[in-house]
C-alpha positions in Angstrom: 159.8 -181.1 -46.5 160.8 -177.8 -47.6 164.1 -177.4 -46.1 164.9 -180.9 -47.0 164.5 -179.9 -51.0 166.3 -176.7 -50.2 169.3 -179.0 -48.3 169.7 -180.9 -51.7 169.5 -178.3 -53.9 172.5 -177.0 -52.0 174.4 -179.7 -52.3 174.0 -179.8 -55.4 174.8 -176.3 -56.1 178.4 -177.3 -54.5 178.9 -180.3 -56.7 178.1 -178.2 -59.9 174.8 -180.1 -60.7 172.9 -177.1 -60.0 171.5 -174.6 -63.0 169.5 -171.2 -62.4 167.4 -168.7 -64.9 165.6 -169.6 -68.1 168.3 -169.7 -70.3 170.3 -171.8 -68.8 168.3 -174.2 -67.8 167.3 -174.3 -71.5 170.8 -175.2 -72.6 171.1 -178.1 -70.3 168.0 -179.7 -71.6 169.0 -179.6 -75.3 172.7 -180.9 -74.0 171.0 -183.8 -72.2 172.3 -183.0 -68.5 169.2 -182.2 -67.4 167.4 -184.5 -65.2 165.0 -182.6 -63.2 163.8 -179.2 -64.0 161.7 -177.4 -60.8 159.9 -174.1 -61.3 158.2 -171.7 -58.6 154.7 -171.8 -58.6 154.6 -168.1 -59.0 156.4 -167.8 -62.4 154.6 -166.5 -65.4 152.1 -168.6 -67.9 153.4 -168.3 -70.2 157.0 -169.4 -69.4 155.6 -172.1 -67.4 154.1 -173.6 -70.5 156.9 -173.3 -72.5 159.2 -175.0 -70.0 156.9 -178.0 -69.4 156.4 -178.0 -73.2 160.7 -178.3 -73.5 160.6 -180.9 -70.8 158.2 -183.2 -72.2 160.2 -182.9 -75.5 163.4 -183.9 -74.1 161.4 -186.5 -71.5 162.7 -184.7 -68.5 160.3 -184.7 -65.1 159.4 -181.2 -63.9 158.0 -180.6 -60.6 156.9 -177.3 -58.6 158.2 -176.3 -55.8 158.0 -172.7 -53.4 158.0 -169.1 -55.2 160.7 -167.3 -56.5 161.4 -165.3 -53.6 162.0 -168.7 -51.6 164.3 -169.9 -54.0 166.1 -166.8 -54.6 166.2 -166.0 -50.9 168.0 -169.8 -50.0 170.9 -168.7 -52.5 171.3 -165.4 -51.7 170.3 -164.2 -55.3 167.0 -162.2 -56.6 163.9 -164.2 -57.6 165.0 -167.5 -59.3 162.1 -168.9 -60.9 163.4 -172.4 -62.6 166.1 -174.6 -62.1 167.8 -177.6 -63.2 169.6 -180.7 -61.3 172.6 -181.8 -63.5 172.5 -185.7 -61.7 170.4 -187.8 -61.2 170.3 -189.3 -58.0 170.0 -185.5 -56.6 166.8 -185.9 -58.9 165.3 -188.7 -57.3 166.3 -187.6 -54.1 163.9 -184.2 -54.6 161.3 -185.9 -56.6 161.1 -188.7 -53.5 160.9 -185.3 -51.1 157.9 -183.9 -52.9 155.6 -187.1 -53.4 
């Protein structure tokens, strides 16, 4: 399961519907790109609640998935604790993954 949500999110890094880091997944929700926003279980509270409090607002599913080391380790960055999918049917495809 996990390296099938890891295959999509890299796939969808190469098409460009892939956003990393607080900010920026911040400014794809208020745009409207944002269709899925997935956050490592090991990020702080308090972030946590306000990103689930943003993606309620905007009506957007959020969903957790690994720890930030995972995530930063599959794209060769540091700890990446939140990220959004730009498209929607790489949305569905992780949300059908994780049920």
């Amino acid at each position: 399961m996990e390296e099938k949500v890891l295959n999509l999110l890299h796939l969808a890094r190469k098409a460009g519907k892939l956003k990393y880091g607080f900010d920026t997944v911040e400014r794809s929700c208020f745009r409207g790109d944002s269709k899925l926003v997935i956050y490592a279980n090991d990020i702080a509270e308090r972030s946590k609640k306000k990103l689930l409090d943003m993606a309620y607002a905007f009506n957007i599913k959020a969903v957790e998935f690994g720890t930030k080391e995972l995530l930063g380790k599959s794209f060769k960055m540091r700890d990446i604790g939140i990220i959004s999918i730009d498209d929607s049917n790489f949305a569905k495809g992780i949300i059908g993954i994780l049920r």
